[in-house]
Short mmCIF file of the C-alpha atoms (twelve columns), coordinates in Angstrom:
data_MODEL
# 
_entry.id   MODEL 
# 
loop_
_atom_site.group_PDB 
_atom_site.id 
_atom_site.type_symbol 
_atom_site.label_atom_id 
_atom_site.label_alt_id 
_atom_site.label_comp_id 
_atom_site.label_asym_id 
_atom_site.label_seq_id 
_atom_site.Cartn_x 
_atom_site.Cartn_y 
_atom_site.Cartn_z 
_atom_site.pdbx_PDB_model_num 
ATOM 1   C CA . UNK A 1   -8.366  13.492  10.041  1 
ATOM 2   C CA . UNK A 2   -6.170  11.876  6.934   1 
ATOM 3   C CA . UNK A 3   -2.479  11.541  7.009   1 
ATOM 4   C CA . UNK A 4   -1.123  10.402  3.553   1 
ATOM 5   C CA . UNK A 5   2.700   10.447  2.609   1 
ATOM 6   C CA . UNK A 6   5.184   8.392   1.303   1 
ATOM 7   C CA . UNK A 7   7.075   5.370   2.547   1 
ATOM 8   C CA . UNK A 8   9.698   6.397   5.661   1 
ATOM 9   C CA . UNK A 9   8.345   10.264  5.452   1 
ATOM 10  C CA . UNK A 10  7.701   10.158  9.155   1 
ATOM 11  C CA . UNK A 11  3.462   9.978   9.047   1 
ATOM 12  C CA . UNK A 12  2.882   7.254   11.886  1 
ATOM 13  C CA . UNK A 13  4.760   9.021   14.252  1 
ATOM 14  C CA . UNK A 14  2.711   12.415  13.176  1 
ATOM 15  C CA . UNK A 15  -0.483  10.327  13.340  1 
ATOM 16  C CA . UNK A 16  0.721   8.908   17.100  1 
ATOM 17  C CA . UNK A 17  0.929   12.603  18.171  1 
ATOM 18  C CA . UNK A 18  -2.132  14.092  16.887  1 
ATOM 19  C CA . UNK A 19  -4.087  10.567  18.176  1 
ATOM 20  C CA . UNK A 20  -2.646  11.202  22.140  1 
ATOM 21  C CA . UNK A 21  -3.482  14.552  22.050  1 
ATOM 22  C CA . UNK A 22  -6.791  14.846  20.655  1 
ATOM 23  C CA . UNK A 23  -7.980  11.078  21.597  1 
ATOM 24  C CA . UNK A 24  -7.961  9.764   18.198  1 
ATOM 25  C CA . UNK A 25  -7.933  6.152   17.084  1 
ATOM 26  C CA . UNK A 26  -5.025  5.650   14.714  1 
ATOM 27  C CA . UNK A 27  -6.711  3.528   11.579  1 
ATOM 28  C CA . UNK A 28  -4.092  2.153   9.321   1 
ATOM 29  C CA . UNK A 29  -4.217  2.819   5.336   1 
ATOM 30  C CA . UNK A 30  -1.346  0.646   4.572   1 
ATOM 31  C CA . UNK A 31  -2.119  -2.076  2.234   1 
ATOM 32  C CA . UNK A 32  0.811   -4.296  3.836   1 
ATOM 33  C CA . UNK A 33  0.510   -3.106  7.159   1 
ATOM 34  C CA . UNK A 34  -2.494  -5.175  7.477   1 
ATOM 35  C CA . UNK A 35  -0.637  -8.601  7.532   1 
ATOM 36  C CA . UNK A 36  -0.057  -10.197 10.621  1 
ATOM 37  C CA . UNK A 37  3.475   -11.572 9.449   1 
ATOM 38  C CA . UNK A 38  5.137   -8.443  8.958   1 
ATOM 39  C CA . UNK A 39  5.774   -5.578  11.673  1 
ATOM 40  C CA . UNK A 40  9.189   -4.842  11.225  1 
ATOM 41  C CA . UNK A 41  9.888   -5.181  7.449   1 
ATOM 42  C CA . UNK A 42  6.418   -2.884  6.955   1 
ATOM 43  C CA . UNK A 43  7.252   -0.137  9.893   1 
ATOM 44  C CA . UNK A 44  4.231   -1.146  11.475  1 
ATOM 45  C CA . UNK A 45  3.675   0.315   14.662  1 
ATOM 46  C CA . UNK A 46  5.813   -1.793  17.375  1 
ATOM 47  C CA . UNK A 47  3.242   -3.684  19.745  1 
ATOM 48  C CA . UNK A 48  4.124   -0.969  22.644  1 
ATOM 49  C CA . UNK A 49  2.804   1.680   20.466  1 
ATOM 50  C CA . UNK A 50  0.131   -0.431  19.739  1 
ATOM 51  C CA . UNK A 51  -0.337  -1.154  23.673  1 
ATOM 52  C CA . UNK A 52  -0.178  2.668   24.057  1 
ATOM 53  C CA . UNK A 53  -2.720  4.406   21.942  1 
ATOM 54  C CA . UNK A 54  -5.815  2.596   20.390  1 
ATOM 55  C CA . UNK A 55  -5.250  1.182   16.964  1 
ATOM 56  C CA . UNK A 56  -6.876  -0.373  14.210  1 
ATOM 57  C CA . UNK A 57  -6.924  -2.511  11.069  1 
ATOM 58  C CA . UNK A 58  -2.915  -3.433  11.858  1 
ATOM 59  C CA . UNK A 59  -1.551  -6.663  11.361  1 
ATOM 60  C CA . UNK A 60  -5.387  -8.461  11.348  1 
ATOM 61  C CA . UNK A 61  -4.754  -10.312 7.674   1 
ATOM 62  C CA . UNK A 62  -3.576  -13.773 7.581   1 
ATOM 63  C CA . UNK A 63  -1.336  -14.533 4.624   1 
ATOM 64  C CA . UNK A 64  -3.564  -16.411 2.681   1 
ATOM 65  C CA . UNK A 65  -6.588  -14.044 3.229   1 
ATOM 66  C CA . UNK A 66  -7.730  -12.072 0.530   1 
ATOM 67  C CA . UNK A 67  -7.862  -8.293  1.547   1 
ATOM 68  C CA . UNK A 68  -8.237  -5.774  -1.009  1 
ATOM 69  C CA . UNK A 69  -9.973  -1.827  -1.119  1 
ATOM 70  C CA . UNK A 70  -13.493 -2.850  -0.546  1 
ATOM 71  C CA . UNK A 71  -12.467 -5.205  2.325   1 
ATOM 72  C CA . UNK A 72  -10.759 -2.261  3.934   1 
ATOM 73  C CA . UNK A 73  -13.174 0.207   3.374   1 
ATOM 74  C CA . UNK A 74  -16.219 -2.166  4.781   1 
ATOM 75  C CA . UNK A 75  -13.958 -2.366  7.837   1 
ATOM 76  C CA . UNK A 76  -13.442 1.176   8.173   1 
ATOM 77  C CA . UNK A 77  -17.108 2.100   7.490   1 
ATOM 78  C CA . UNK A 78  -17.331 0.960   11.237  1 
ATOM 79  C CA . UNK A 79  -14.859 2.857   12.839  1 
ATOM 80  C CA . UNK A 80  -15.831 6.892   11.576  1 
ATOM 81  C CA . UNK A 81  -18.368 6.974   14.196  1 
ATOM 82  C CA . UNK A 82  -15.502 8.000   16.257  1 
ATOM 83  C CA . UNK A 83  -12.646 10.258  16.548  1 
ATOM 84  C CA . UNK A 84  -10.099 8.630   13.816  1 
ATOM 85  C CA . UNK A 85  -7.175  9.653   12.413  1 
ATOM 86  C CA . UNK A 86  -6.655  7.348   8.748   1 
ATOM 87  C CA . UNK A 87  -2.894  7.303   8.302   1 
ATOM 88  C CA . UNK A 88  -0.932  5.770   5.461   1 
ATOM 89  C CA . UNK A 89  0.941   5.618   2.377   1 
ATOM 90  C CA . UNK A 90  -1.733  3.633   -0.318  1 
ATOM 91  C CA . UNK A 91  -3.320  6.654   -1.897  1 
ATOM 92  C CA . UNK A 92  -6.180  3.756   -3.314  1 
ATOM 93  C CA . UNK A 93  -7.314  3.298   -0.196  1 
ATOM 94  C CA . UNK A 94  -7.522  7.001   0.410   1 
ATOM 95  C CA . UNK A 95  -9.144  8.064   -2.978  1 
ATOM 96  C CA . UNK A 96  -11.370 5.467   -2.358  1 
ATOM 97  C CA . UNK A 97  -12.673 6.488   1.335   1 
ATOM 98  C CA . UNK A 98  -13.323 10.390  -0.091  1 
ATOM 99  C CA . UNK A 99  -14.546 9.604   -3.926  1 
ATOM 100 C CA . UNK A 100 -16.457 5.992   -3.818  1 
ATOM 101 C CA . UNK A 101 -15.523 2.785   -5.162  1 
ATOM 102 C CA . UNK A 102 -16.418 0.790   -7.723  1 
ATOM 103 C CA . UNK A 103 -18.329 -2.400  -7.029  1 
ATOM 104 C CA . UNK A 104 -16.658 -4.271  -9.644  1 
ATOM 105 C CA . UNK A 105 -17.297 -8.339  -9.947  1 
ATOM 106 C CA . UNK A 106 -14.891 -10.588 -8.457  1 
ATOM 107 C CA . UNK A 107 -12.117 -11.917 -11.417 1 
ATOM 108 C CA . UNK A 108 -12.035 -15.303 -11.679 1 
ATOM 109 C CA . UNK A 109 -8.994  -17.822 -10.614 1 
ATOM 110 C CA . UNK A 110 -8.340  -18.787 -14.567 1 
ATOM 111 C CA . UNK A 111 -8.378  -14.733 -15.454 1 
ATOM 112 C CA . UNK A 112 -6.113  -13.983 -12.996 1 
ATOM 113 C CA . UNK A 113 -3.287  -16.537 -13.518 1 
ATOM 114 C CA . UNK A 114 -3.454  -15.664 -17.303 1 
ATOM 115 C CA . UNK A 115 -2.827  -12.079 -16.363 1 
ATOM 116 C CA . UNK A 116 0.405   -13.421 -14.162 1 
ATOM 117 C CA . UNK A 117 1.469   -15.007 -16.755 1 
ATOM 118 C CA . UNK A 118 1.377   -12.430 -19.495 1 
ATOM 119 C CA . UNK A 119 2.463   -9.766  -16.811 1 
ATOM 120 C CA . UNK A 120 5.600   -11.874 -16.593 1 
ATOM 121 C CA . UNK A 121 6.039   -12.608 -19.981 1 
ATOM 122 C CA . UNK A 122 5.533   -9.331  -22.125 1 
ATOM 123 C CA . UNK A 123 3.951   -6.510  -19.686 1 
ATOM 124 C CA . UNK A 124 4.193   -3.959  -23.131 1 
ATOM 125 C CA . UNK A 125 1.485   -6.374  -24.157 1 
ATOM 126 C CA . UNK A 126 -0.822  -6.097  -21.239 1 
ATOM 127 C CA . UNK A 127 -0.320  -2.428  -21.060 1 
ATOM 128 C CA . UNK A 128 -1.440  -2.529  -25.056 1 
ATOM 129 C CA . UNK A 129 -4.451  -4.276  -24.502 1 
ATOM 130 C CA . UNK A 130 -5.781  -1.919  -22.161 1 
ATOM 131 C CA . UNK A 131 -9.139  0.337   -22.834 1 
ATOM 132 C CA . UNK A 132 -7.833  3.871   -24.074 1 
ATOM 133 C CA . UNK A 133 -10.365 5.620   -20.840 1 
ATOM 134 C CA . UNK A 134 -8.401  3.350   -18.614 1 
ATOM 135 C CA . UNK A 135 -4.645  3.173   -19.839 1 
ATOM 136 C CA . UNK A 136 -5.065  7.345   -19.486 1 
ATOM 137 C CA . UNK A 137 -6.574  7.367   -15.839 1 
ATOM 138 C CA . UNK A 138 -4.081  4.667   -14.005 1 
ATOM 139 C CA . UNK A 139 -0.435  4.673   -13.481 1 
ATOM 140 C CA . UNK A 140 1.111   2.572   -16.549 1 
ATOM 141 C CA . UNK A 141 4.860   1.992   -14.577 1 
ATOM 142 C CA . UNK A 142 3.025   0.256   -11.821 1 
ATOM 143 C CA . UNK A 143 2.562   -3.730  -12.815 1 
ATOM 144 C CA . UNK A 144 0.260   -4.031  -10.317 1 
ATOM 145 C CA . UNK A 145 -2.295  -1.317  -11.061 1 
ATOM 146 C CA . UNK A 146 -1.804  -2.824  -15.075 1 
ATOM 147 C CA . UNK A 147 -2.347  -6.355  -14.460 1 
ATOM 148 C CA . UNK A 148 -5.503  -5.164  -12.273 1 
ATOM 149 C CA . UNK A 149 -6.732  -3.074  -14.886 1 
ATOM 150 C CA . UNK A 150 -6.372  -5.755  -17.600 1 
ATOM 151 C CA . UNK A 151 -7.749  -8.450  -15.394 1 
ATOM 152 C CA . UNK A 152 -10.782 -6.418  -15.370 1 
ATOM 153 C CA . UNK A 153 -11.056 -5.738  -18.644 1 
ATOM 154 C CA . UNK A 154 -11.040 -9.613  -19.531 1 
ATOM 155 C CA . UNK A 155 -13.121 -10.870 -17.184 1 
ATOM 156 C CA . UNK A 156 -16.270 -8.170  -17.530 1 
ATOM 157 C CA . UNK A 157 -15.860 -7.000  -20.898 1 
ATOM 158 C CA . UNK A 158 -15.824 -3.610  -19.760 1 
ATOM 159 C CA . UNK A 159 -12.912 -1.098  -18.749 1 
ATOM 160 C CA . UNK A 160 -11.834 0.087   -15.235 1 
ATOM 161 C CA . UNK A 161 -12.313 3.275   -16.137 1 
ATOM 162 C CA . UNK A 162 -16.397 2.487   -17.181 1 
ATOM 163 C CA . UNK A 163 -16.727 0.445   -13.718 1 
ATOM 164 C CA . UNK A 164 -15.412 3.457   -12.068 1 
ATOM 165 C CA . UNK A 165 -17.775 5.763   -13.870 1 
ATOM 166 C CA . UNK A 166 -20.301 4.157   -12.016 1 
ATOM 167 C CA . UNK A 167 -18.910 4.958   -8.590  1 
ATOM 168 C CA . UNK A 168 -21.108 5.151   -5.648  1 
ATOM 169 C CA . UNK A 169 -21.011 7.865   -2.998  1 
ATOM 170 C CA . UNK A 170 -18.110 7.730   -0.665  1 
ATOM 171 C CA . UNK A 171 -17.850 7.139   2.980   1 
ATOM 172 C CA . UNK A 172 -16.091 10.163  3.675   1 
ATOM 173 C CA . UNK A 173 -16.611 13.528  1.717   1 
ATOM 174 C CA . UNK A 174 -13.529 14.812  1.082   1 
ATOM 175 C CA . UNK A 175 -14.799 18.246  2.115   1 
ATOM 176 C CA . UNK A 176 -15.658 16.698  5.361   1 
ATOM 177 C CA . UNK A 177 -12.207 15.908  6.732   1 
ATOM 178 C CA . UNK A 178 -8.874  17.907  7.440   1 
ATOM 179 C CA . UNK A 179 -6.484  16.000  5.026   1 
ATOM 180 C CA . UNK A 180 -2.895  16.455  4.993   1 
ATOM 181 C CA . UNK A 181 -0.333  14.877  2.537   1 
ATOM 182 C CA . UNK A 182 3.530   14.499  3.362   1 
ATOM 183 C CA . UNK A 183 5.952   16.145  0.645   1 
ATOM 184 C CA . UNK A 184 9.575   15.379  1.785   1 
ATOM 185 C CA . UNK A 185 12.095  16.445  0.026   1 
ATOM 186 C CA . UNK A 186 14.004  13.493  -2.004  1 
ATOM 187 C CA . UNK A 187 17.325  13.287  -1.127  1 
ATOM 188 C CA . UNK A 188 16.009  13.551  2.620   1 
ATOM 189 C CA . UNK A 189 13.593  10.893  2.171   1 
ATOM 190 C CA . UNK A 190 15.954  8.697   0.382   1 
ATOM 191 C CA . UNK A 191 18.281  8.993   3.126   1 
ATOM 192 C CA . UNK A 192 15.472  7.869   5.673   1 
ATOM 193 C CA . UNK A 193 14.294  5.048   3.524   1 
ATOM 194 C CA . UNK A 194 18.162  3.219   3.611   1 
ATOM 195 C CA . UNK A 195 18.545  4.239   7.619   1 
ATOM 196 C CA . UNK A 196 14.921  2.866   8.348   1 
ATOM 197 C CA . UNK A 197 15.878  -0.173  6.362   1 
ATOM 198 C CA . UNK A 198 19.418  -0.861  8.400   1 
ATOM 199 C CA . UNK A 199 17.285  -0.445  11.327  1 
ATOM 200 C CA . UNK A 200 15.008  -3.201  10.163  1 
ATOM 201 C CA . UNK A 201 17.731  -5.753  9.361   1 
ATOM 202 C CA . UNK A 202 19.063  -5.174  13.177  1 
ATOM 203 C CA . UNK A 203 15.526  -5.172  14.502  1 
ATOM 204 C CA . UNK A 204 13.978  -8.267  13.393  1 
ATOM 205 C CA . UNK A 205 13.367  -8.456  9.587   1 
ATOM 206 C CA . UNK A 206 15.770  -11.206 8.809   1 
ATOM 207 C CA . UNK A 207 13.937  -13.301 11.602  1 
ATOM 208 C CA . UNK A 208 10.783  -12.329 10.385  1 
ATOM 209 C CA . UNK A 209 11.866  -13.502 6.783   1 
ATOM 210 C CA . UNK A 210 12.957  -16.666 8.210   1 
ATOM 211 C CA . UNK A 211 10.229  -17.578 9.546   1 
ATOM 212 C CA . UNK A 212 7.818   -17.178 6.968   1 
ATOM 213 C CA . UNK A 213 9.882   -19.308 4.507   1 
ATOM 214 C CA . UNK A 214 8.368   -22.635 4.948   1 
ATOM 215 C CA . UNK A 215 4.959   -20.286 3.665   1 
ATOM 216 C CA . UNK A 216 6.247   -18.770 1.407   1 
ATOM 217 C CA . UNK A 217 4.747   -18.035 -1.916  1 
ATOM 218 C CA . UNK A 218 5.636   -14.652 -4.537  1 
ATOM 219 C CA . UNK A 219 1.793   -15.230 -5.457  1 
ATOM 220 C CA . UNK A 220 0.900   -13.811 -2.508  1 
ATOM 221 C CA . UNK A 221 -0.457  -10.118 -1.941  1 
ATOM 222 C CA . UNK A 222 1.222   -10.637 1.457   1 
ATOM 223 C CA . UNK A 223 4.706   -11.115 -0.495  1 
ATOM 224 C CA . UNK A 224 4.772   -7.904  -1.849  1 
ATOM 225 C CA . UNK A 225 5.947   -6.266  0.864   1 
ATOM 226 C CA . UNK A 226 9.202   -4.452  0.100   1 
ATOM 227 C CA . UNK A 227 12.226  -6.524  0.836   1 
ATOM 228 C CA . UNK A 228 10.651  -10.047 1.490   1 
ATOM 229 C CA . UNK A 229 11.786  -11.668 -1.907  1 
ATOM 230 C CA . UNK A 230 15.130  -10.141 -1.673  1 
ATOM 231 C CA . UNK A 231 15.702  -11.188 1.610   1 
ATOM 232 C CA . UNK A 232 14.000  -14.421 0.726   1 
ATOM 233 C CA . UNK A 233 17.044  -14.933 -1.942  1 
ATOM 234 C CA . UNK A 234 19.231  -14.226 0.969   1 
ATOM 235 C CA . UNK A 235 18.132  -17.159 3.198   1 
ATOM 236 C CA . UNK A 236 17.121  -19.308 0.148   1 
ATOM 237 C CA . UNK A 237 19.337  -19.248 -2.613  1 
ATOM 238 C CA . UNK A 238 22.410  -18.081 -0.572  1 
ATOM 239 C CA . UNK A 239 22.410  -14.352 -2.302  1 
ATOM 240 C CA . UNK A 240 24.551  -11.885 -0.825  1 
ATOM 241 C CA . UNK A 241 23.077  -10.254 2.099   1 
ATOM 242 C CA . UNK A 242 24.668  -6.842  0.658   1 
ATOM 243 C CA . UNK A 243 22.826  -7.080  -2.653  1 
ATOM 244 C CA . UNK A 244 19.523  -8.310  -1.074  1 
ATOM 245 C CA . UNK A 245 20.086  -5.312  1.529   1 
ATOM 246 C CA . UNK A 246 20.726  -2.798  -1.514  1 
ATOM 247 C CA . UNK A 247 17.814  -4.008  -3.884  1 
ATOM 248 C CA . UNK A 248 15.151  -3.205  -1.229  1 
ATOM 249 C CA . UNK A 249 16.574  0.327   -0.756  1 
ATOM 250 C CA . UNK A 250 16.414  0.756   -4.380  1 
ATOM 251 C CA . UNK A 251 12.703  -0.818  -4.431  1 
ATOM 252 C CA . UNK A 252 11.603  1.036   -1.308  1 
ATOM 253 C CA . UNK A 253 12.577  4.599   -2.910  1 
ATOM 254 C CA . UNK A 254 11.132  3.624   -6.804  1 
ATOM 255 C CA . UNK A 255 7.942   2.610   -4.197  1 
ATOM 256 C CA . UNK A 256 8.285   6.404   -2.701  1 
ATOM 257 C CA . UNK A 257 8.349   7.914   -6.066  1 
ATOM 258 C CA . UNK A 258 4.901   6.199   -7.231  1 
ATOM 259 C CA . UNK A 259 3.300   7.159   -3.874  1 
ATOM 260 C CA . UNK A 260 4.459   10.464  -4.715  1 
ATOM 261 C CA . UNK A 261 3.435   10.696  -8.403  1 
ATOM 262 C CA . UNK A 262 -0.266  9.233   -7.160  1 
ATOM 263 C CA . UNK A 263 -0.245  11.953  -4.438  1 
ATOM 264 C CA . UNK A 264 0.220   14.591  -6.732  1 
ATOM 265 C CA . UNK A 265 -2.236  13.248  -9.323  1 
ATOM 266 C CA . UNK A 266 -5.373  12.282  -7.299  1 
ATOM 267 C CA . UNK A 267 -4.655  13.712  -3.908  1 
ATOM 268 C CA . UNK A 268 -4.235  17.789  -5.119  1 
ATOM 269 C CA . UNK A 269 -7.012  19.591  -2.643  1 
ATOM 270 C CA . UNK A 270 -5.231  18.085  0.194   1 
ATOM 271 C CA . UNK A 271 -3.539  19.964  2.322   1 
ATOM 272 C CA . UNK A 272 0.652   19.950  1.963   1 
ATOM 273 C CA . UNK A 273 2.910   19.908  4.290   1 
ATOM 274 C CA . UNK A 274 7.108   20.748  3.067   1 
ATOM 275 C CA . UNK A 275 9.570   18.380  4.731   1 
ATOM 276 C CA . UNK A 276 12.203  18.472  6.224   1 
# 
């Protein structure tokens, strides 16, 4: 079973209740759920849901460890023997477990910090440069998926969209699995996203941001997990807690709103399911 849906919409929980009643493990599809220095400021499972029900692929990533798609899906390759229930909200990993992946070459170190740099410095430019096959096929608001895309591009010679042409089999036919995919409604998710994060602020999340200071680096895929920098301003640079607190609610809901606009776009023959 699959359980995709955007940030806050409620899907752990769902996958926690379909896992204890059917004997499911619960395999996370979270790209930032994986790293071991974030549970609260992620929503990853708490360690006595973890104790209670057999999980996997949560919090196993060190912060300097490279993790991306195909690590994931090598990792989960080993776990569909079983009764499984894939739950999260990066619909890459997803599309990539039911339609293949691309075994594209590794970009190199140099490639890579000249896409940071020109991400930072004119992203209209990177977006530009981009294969026409590609730049119509990916999400052009989301930097990240743009500065992949052109990475790619630079380092091979030859468009994400042509690697991808070349896709090999998945592990998972999509026909072969019940897959559902969370539609809240937006002014109830939005409301859900700001509660969930004043419940991480009195939970933990400062402390967690505090103690991953002396580490920290923006480079980092670990870093991009929603709130970190602001709250790293916070403890840093003295910004007020208020504004730090307010920019991840605003970042968490333009995050739900990509999920959403991916789910729709790749995700269509999966089951929906209205909430509230």
């Amino acid at each position: 079973m699959l359980i995709a849906g955007p940030t806050a919409s409620g899907k752990s929980a769902l996958a926690m209740e379909l896992a204890a009643r059917d004997g499911r493990v619960i395999v996370n599809a979270d790209a930032l759920q994986v790293y071991g220095r974030w549970r609260v400021l992620t929503a990853r499972p708490s360690a006595a849901e973890e104790a209670a029900l057999p999980h996997a692929l949560y919090g196993h990533v060190g912060r300097d460890t490279a993790y991306s798609v195909g690590h994931w899906l090598r990792e989960v390759a080993g776990l569909l023997g079983r009764p499984v229930v894939v739950v999260g909200g990066t619909g890459l990993y997803f599309t990539a477990l039911t339609g293949g992946l691309a075994e594209i070459p590794a970009v190199p170190a140099e490639v890579r910090a000249a896409g940071d740099a020109l991400r930072a410095a004119d992203f209209a430019a990177m977006v530009a440069a981009l294969d026409p096959a590609t730049a119509a096929r990916i999400d052009l608001r989301n930097p990240v998926r743009v500065q992949r895309a052109w990475e790619v591009l630079r380092a091979t010679g030859r468009g994400l969209a042509g690697w991808q042409a070349a896709t090999a089999p998945p592990l998972l036919a999509r026909t072969r699995a019940e897959a559902l995919v969370l539609h809240p409604a937006t002014d109830w998710l939005q409301e859900r996203i700001d509660r969930r994060f004043d419940r991480m602020i009195a939970t933990g999340a400062m402390e967690e941001v505090r103690a991953e200071l002396p580490f920290w680096d923006p480079a980092r895929p670990s870093a991009r997990a929603i709130g970190a920098a602001d709250l790293v301003a916070h403890l840093r640079d003295g910004a007020p807690l208020a504004a730090a607190v307010a920019a991840a609610k605003l970042a968490s809901r333009q995050y739900a709103r990509r999920q959403r606009h991916w789910f729709r776009a790749r995700m269509a023959d999966w089951r929906p399911v209205a909430l509230p």
